[in-house]
C-alpha positions in Angstrom: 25.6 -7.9 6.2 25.5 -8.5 2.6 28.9 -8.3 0.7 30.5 -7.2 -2.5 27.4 -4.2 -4.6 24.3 -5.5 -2.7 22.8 -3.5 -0.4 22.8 -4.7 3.5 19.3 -5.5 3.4 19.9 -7.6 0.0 19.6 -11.2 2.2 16.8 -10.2 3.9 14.6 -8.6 1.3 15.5 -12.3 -0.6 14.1 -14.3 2.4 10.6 -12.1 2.1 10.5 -12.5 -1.3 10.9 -16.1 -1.0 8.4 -16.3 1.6 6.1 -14.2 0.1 6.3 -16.8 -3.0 5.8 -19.4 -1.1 2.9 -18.6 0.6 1.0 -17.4 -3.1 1.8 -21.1 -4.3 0.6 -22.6 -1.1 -3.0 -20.5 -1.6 -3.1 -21.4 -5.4 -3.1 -24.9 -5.1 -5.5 -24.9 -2.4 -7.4 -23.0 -5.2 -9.8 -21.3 -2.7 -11.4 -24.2 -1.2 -11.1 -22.6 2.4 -14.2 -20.3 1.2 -16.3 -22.8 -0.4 -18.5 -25.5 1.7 -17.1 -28.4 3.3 -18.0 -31.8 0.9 -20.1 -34.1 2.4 -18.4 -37.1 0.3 -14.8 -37.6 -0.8 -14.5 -36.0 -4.6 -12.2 -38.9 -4.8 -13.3 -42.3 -4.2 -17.1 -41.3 -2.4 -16.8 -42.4 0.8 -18.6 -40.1 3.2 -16.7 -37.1 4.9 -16.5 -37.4 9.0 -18.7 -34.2 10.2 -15.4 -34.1 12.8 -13.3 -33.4 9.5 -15.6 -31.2 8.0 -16.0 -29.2 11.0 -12.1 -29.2 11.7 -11.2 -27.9 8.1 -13.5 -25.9 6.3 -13.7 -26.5 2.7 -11.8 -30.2 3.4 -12.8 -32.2 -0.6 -11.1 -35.5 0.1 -11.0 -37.9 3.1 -7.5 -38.4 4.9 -6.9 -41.7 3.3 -7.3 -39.6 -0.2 -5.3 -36.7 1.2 -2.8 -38.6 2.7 -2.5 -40.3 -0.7 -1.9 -36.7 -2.9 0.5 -35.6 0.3 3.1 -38.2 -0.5 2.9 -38.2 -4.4 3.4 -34.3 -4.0 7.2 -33.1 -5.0 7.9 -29.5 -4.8 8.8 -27.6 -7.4 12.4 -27.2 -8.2 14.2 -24.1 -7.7 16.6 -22.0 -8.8 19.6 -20.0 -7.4 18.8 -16.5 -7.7 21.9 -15.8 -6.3 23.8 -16.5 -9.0 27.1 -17.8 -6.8 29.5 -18.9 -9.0 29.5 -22.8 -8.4 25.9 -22.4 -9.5 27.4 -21.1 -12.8 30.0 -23.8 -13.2 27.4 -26.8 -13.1 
C-alpha cells in the first residue's frame, strides 16, 4: 500500500526496477564471458586452470586464488534514494 500521490503498486514496480538494474550490472561486468571458451591459464598470474573449474563454470578467466582476490577488493556501487524521503533531503 503505497501512501500519499503514488499509485498502490508504486513500491513494487520500485523493487523490479531495482532488480532489474541489478541483474544488467551483474551481466555487464561479467562482460559476456559465459559465451566465450573457458581459459586454459589464469589471464592473471598464468598458472594453469583446473579442467574441474573449467568444466564447472564456463567461460571461468582467472583461477580462484585470482578470483577470490578481485571478490574482496570489489565495493558496490553507491546508491542513491530514489525515494526522495525527506531525511534524505536534510543530509
Amino acid at each position: 500500500m503505497a501512501g500519499g500521490w503514488a499509485r498502490d503498486e508504486a513500491v513494487n514496480d520500485q523493487i523490479d526496477v531495482s532488480t532489474a538494474e541489478a541483474i544488467a550490472r551483474a551481466r555487464r561486468r561479467a562482460g559476456g564471458a559465459a559465451a566465450a571458451e573457458s581459459a586454459t591459464a589464469c589471464v592473471d598470474c598464468d598458472e594453469p586452470m583446473p579442467e574441474a573449474r573449467r568444466r564447472a563454470i564456463p567461460g571461468v578467466q582467472l583461477c580462484v586464488e585470482c578470483q577470490s582476490g578481485r571478490d574482496r577488493a570489489w565495493r558496490p556501487a553507491a546508491g542513491f534514494n530514489r525515494r526522495g524521503s525527506k531525511d534524505s533531503q536534510l543530509k
